[in-house]
C-alpha positions as CSV (number, residue, x, y, z in Angstrom):
1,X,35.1,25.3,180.5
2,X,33.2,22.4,181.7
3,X,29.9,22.1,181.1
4,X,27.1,20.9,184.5
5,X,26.9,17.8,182.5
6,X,30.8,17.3,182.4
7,X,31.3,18.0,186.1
8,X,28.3,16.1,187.2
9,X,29.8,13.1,185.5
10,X,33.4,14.0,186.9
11,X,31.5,14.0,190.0
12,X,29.8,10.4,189.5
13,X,32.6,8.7,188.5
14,X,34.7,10.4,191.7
15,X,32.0,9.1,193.9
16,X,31.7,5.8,192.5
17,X,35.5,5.1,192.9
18,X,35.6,6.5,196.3
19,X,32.5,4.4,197.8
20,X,35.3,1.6,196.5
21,X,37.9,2.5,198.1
22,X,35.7,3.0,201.2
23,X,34.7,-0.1,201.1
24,X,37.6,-2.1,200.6
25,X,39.5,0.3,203.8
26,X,36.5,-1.2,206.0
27,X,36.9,-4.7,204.8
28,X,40.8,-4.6,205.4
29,X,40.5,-2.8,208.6
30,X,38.0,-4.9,210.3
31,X,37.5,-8.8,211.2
32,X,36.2,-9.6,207.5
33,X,39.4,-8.5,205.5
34,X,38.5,-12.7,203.9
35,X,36.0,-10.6,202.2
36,X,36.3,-9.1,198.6
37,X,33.9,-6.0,197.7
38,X,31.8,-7.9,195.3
39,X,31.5,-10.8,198.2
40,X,30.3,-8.1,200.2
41,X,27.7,-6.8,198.0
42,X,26.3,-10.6,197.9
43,X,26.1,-10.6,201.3
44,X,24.4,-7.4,201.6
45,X,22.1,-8.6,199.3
46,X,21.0,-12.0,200.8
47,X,20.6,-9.7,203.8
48,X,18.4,-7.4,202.2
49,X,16.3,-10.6,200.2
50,X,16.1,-12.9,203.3
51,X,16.0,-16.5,202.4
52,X,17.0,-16.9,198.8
53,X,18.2,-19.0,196.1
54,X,21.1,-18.8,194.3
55,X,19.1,-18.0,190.8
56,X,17.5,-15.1,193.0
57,X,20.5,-13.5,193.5
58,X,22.0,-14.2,189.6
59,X,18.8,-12.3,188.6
60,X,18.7,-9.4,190.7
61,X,22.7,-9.5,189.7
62,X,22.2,-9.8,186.5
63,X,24.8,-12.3,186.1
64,X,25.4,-15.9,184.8
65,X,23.9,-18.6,188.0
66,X,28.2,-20.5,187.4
67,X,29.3,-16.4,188.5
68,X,26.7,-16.4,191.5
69,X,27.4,-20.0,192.4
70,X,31.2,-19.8,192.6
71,X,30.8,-16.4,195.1
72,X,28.3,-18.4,197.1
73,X,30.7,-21.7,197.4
74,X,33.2,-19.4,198.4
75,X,30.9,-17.3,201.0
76,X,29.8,-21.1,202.1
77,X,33.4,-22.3,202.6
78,X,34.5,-19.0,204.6
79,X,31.2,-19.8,207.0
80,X,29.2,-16.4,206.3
81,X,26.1,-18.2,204.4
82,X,25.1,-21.4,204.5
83,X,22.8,-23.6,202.1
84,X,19.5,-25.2,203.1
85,X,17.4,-27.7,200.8
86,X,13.7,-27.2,200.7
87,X,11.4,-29.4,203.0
88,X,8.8,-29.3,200.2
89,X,11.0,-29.8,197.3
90,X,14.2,-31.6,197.4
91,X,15.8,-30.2,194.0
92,X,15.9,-26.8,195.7
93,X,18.3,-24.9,198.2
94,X,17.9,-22.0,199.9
95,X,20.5,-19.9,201.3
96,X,20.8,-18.0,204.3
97,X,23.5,-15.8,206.2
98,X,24.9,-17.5,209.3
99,X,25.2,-15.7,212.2
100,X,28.9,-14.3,211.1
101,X,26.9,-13.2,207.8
102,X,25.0,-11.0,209.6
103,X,27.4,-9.8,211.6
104,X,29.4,-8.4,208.8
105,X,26.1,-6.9,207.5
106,X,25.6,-5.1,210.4
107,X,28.6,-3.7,210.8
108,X,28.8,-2.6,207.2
109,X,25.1,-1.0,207.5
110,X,26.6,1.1,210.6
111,X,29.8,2.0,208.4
112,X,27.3,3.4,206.0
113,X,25.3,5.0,208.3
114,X,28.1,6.3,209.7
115,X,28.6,7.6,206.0
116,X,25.5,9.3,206.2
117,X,25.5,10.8,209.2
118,X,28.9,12.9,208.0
119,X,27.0,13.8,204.6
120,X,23.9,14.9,206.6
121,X,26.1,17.3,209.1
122,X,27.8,19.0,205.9
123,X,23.8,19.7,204.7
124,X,22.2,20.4,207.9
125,X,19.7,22.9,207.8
126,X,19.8,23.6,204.5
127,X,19.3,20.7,201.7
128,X,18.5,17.3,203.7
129,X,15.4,17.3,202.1
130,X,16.1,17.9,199.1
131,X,18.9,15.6,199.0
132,X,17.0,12.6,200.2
133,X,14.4,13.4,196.9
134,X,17.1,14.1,194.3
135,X,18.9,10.6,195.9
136,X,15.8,8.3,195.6
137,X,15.3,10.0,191.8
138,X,18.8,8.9,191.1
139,X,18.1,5.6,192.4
140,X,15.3,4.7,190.6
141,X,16.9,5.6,187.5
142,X,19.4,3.7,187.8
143,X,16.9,0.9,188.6
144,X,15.3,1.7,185.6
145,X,18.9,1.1,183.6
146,X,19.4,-2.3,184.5
């Protein structure tokens, strides 16, 4: 017999691997299939940072800047960011999301909401709250893990 522990693990892993496959069906099915998942979650995170530079995202990443750099070259070439040097300092670059950028972060922040919406109806009236807490606890500790 499985143990809460075993099934809430079972249950992690499930949901992990679905939010995948969730993502990758709405990069395939819309105008962005050029995008991989990972590409995505750059994207998404440029969006979220605003103007940024490419050791920004490597940190918050917690990957190697050559890692970062390639995805952002390739982000660069398929026109979704686009790279800025600083007026006040030469050596640096910023990086921005072009217009198409933030397109595709739109429409992926309205998949998930649409996401949401589906999980809220199967809760309503009875755990929203409570979801919303145990969500944001979950959240921070996995902040706290990386």
């Amino acid at each position: 017999m499985k143990t809460d522990f075993d099934q809430v693990n079972e249950w992690l892993i499930q949901l992990f691997h679905d939010f995948m496959i969730l993502e990758e069906q709405f990069l395939r099915d819309s105008a962005y299939a050029d995008v991989t998942v990972k590409e995505l979650q750059i994207l998404t995170l440029i969006h979220t940072l605003g103007t940024c530079r490419v050791t920004d995202i490597a940190k918050n990443q917690k990957l190697a800047l050559s890692t970062i750099t390639i995805t952002v070259n390739r982000l660069q070439d398929k026109g979704y960011i686009e790279r800025k040097r600083s007026t006040a300092d030469r050596r640096v670059t910023h990086i921005d999301l072009t217009a198409k950028g933030d397109q595709l972060c739109a429409s992926h922040r309205e998949f998930f909401r649409t996401i949401t919406e589906h999980l809220f109806d199967s809760v309503y009236g009875t755990t929203e709250n409570k979801l919303a807490g145990e969500l944001a606890a979950l959240h921070h500790s996995l902040e706290n893990m990386k």
